[in-house]
C-alpha positions in Angstrom: 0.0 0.0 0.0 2.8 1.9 1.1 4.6 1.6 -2.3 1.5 2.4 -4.5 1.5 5.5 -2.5 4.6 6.4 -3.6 4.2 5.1 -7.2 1.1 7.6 -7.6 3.1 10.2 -6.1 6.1 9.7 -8.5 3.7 9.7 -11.2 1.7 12.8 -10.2 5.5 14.9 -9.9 6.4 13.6 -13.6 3.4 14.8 -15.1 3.5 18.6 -13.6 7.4 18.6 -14.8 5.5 17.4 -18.5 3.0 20.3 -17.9 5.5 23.3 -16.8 8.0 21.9 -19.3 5.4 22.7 -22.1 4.2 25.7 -20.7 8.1 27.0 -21.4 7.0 27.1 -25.3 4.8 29.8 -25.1 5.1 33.8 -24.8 4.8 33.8 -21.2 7.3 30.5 -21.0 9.8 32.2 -23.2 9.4 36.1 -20.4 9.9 33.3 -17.4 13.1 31.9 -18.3 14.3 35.5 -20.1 13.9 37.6 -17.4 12.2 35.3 -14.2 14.6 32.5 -14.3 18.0 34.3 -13.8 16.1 36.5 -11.1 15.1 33.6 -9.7 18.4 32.2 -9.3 19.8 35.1 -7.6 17.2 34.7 -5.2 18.3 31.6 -4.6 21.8 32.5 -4.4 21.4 35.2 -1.3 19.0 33.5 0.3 21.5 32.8 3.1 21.8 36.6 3.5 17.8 37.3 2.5 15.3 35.2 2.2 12.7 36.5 -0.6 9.4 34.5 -0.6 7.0 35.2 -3.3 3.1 34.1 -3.6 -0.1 35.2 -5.5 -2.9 36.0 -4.7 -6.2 35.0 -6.3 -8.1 38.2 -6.4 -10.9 38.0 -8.8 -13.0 36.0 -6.6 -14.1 38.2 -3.1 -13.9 34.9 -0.9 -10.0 34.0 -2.2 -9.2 37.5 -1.8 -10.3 37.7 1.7 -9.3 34.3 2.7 -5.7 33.7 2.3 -3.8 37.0 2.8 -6.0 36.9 6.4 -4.3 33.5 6.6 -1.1 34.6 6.0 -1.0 37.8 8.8 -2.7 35.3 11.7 0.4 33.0 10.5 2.9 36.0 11.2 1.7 37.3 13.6 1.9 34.2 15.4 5.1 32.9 13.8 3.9 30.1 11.7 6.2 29.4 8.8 8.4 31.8 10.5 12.0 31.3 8.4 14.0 32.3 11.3 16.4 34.6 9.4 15.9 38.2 7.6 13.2 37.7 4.8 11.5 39.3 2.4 7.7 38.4 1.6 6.4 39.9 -2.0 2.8 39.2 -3.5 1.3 40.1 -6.3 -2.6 39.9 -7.8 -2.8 37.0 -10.0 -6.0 38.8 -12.0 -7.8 42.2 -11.7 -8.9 42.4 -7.6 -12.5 41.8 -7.8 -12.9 44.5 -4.8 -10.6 47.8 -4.7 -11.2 48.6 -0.8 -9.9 44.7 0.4 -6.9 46.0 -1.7 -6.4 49.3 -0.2 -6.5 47.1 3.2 -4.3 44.7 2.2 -1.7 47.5 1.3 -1.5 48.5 4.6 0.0 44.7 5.2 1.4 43.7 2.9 4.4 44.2 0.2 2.1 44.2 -3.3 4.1 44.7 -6.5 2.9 44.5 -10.2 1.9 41.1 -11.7 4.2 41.4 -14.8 7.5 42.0 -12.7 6.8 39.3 -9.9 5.0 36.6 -11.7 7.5 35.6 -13.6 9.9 35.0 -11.1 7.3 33.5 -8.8 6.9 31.1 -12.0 10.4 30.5 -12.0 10.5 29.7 -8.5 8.5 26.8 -8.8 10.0 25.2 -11.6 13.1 25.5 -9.9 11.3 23.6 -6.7 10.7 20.5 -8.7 14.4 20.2 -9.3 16.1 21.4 -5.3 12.7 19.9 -3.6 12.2 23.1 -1.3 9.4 24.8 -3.0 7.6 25.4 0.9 11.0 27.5 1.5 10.3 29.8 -1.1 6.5 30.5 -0.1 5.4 32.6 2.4 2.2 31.4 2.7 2.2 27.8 5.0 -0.3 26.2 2.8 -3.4 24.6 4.9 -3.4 21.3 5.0 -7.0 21.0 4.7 -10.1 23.4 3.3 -10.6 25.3 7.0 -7.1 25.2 8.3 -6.5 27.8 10.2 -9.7 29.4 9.2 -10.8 29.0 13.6 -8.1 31.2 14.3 -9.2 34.0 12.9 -11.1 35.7 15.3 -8.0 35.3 17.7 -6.1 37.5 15.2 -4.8 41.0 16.4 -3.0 42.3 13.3 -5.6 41.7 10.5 -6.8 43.5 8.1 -8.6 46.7 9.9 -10.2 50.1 8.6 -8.6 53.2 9.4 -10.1 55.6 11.8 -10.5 58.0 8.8 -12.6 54.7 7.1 -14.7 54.2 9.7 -15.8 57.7 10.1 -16.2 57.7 6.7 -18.4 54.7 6.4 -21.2 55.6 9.5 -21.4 58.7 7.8 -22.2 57.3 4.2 -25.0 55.0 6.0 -26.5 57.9 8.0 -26.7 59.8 5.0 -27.7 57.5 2.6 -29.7 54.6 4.3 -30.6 56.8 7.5 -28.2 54.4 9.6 -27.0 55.3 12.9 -25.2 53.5 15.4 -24.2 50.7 13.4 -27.5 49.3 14.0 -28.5 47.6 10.5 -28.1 43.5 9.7 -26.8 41.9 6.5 -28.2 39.7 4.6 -26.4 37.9 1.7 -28.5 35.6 0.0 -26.8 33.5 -3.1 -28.0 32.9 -6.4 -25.9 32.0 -9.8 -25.9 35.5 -11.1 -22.6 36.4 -9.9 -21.0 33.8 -11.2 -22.5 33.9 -14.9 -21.9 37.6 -15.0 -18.1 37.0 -14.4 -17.8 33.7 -16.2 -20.4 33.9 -19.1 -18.8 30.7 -20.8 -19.3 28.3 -17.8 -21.9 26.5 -16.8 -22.6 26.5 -13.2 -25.4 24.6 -12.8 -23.3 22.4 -10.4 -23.8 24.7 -7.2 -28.1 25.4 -7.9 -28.5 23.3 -4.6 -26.5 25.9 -3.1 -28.8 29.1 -3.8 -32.1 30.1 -2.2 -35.1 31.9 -3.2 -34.5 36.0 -1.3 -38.5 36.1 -1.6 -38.2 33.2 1.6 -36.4 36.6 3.7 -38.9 38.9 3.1 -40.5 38.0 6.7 -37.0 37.9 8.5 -36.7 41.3 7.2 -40.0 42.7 8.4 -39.8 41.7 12.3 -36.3 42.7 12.6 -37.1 46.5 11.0 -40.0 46.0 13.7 -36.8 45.3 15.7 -35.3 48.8 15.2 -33.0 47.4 12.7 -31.8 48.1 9.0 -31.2 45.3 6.8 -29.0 45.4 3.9 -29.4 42.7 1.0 -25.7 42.7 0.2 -23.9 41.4 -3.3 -22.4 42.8 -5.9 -24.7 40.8 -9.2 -28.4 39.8 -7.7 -30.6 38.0 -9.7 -33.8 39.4 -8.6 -34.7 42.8 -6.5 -35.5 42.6 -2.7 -37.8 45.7 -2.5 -40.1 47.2 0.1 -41.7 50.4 0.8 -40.5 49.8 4.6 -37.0 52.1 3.8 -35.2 50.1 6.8 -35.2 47.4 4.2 -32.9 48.0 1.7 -32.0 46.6 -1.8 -28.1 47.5 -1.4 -27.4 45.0 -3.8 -28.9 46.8 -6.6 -29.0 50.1 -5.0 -27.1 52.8 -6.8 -24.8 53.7 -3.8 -23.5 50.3 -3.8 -20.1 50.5 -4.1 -16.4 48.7 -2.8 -16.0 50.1 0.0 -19.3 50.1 1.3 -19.7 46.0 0.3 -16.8 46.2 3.2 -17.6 48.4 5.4 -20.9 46.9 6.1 -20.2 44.0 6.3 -17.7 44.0 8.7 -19.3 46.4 11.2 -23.0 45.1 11.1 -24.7 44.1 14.2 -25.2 40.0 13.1 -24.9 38.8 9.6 -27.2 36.0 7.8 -25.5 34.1 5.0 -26.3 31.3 2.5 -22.7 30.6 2.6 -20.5 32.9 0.0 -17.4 34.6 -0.9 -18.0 37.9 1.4 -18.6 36.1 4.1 -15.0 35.0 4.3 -14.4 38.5 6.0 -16.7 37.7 9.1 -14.5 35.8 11.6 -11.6 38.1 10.9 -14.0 41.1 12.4 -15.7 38.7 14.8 -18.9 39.4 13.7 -21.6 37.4 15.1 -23.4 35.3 12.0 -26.5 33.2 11.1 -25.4 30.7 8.6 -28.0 28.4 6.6 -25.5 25.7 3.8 -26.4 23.3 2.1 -23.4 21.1 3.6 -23.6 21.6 7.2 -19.9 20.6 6.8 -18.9 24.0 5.6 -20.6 25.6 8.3 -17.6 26.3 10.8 -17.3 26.7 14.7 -17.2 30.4 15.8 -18.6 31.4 19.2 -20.9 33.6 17.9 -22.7 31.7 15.2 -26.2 30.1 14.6 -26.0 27.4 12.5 -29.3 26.1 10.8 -29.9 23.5 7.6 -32.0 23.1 4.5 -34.5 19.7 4.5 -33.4 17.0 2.5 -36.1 14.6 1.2 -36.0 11.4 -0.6 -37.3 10.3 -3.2 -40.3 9.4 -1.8 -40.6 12.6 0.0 -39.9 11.9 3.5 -37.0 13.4 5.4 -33.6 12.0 5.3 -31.6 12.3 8.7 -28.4 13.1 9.8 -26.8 9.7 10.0 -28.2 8.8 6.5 -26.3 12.4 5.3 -23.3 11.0 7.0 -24.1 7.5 5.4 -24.7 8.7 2.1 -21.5 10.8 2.1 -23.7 14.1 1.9 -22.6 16.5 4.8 -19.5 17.6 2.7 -20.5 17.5 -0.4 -22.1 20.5 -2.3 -22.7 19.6 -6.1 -26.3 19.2 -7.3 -24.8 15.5 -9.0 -23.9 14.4 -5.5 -27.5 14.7 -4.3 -28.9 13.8 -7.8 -27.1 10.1 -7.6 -28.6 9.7 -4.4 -32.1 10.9 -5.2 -32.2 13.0 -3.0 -33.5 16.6 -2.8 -32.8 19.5 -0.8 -35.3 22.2 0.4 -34.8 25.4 1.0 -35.8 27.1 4.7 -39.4 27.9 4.7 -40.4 31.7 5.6 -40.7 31.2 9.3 -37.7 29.0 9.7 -35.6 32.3 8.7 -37.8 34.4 10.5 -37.6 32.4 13.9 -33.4 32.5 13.3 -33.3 36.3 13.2 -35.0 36.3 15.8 -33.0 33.7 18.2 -30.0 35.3 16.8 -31.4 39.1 18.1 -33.0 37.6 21.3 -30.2 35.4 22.8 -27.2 36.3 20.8 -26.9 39.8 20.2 -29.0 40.9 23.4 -27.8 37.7 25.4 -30.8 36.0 26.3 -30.4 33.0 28.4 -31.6 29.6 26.8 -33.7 27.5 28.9 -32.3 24.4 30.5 -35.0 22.3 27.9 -33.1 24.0 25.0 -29.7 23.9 25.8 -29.9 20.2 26.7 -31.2 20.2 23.1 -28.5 21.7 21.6 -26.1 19.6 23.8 -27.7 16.3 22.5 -27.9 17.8 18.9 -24.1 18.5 18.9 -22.9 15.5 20.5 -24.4 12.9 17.9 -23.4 15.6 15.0 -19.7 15.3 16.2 -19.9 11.6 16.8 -20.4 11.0 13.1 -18.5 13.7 12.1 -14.9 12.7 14.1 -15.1 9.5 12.2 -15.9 10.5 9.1 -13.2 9.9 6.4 -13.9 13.3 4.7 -12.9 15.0 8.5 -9.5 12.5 8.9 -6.8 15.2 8.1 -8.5 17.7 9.9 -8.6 15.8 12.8 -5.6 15.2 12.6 -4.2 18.4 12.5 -6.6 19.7 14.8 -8.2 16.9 17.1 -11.9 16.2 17.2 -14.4 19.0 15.8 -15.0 21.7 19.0 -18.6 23.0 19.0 -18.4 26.1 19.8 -21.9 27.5 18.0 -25.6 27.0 19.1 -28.0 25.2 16.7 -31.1 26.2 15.6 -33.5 25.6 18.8 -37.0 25.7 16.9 -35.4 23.5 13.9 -34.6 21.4 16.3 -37.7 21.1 18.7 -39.8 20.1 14.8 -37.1 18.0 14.0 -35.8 15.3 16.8 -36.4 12.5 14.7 -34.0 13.9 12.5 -31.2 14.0 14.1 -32.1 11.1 16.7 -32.4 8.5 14.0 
């Protein structure tokens, strides 16, 4: 077994040498061994003296953007991949930043040069790893191990990306005198359908991830009580399929509102009061600003530990319409899986949160979150019971192995969705 192991890693190096071999025959092959190569190697030369480490950064998709460079400062600031000598760390923006205000933040942090005089040599770089075997050396970014490493730690973070004070100012008075906003005192709502995705790649076909969008007529509710509440709520995104309008003006389409803009797509979201997601790109932003979160996925897999979250979940039904429990999602190889094909093959059909199931979050999150409202005994032994058997599956799941390893069993550190729960015992007690 051992020796297969190693077989299909041997063959695996081979055929990325094949790849970047050809890759040399082209314009941008021919710039890389001009010009990045012999940089490259000088590098490589002083790196006794100083060590320069070189990464890009995916930056045409708001969730990649957010996601690693955060990664990187919680790993410096606490001296992860720390080289112990004098270095260097450069980046660059491997396409055209999808969001100019996560920029001007990351500026702030970080060394950021052009693309066309540092991708070249970071190209070099790793053709040069395949031949000395240190490519990790050479990166300052200590790559995660699995999808969430590291991801927990963010809230612990101290040296993050952060507005100025000139920002913030800035921002509560744009919502004042725009929205009418004052005292931060507004919720976010971002809800996801497929018309980001086919407005920035036309060509594909993403019918893969429909599972993972939900109808923003199901909010309307949630968004009435909490204006009741006192509250703003902000429909956030930057390409909506469909409007989210109301004469209430505490409810407000911001996604296809003409003061959307960069800076306010950050600004409010980081400084809301609670934030309710379908699971997206911007939401990568709310553990580094701590901000507490409802979060409804279609894999409850995804849906990570953070002190102050709500977790809740869609229905899944067979094909004979009754409701499939947790262990048969475990069974069935479901809870971390997020293609519609992976549900299709097992005919089975998720639905999204009816009206009052989002309505009755809002308001848990409000009541006993944000305002900290004590749950009865009944319902915390609920929750208890809920995450105990969740965790029992999950910490022997294969899916979950190298995160466990790397980080022991799963710590529950959110509460559950109380009323799902009290409807739904057979589910989870099957």
């Amino acid at each position: 077994m051992i020796l297969l192991i190693y077989k299909i890693q041997i063959i695996t190096m081979f055929k990325r040498i094949l790849i970047e071999f050809r890759n040399l025959f082209t314009l941008k092959g021919l710039f890389t061994i001009l010009y990045g190569l012999p940089v490259a190697l000088i590098l490589r030369i002083i790196n006794k003296i100083l060590l320069v480490r070189i990464m890009g950064i995916n930056s045409e998709r708001i969730g990649e953007l957010i996601i690693n460079p955060a990664i990187y400062l919680y790993q410096k600031e606490n001296k992860i991949n720390n080289p112990g000598q004098f270095s260097l760390d450069i980046f660059f923006m491997k396409e055209k930043p999808i969001n100019s205000q996560i920029i001007k933040m990351l500026r702030g942090k970080l060394i950021i040069l052009p693309k066309f005089i540092i991708q070249p040599i970071f190209e070099a770089q790793i053709k040069l790893s395949y031949i000395f075997m240190n490519r990790e050396k050479y990166l300052p970014f200590k790559e995660r191990q699995y999808k969430f490493h590291y991801v927990s730690d963010l809230p612990s973070s101290k040296n993050n990306i952060c507005f100025t004070d000139d920002e913030l100012n800035k921002g509560k008075k744009e919502i004042f005198e725009k929205f009418g906003v004052k005292d931060n005192n507004y919720v976010c709502f971002l809800v996801r359908d497929q018309k980001f995705l086919k407005t920035i790649y036309p060509k594909s076909n993403f019918d893969m991830h429909e599972y993972r969008n939900v109808e923003i007529s199901k909010f309307s509710e949630a968004a009435k009580v909490l204006s009741e509440k006192g509250y703003h709520v902000f429909r956030m995104g930057k390409f909506q399929d469909k409007n989210f309008n109301f004469s209430d003006p505490k409810i407000i389409d911001y996604a296809n509102s003409e003061y959307r803009s960069d800076f306010l797509d950050i600004y409010l979201s980081a400084n809301c009061k609670f934030f309710l997601t379908t699971m997206s790109g911007l939401d990568n932003l709310l553990p580094i600003f701590n901000i507490p979160t409802i979060v409804i996925p279609l894999n409850l897999a995804i849906a990570r530990q953070y002190k102050n979250y709500l977790i809740s979940t869609k229905t899944f039904l067979d094909k004979n319409e009754n409701k499939v429990s947790l262990k048969k999602l475990f069974e069935k190889n479901l809870v971390f899986r997020q293609k519609k094909e992976d549900f299709d093959s097992e005919n089975i059909r998720p639905i999204d949160p009816p009206p009052d199931q989002i309505r009755n979050l809002v308001l848990e999150m409000h009541n006993h979150i944000i305002n900290k409202k004590s749950y009865s005994e009944e319902e915390n032994e609920l929750n208890k019971e809920f995450w105990d058997i969740y965790c029992f599956y999950y910490n022997r799941d294969k899916n979950a192995k190298k995160e466990i390893f790397y980080n022991g069993n799963l710590k529950v550190l959110s509460r559950f969705d109380i009323n799902y729960l009290k409807k739904n015992q057979k589910w989870f007690l099957n």
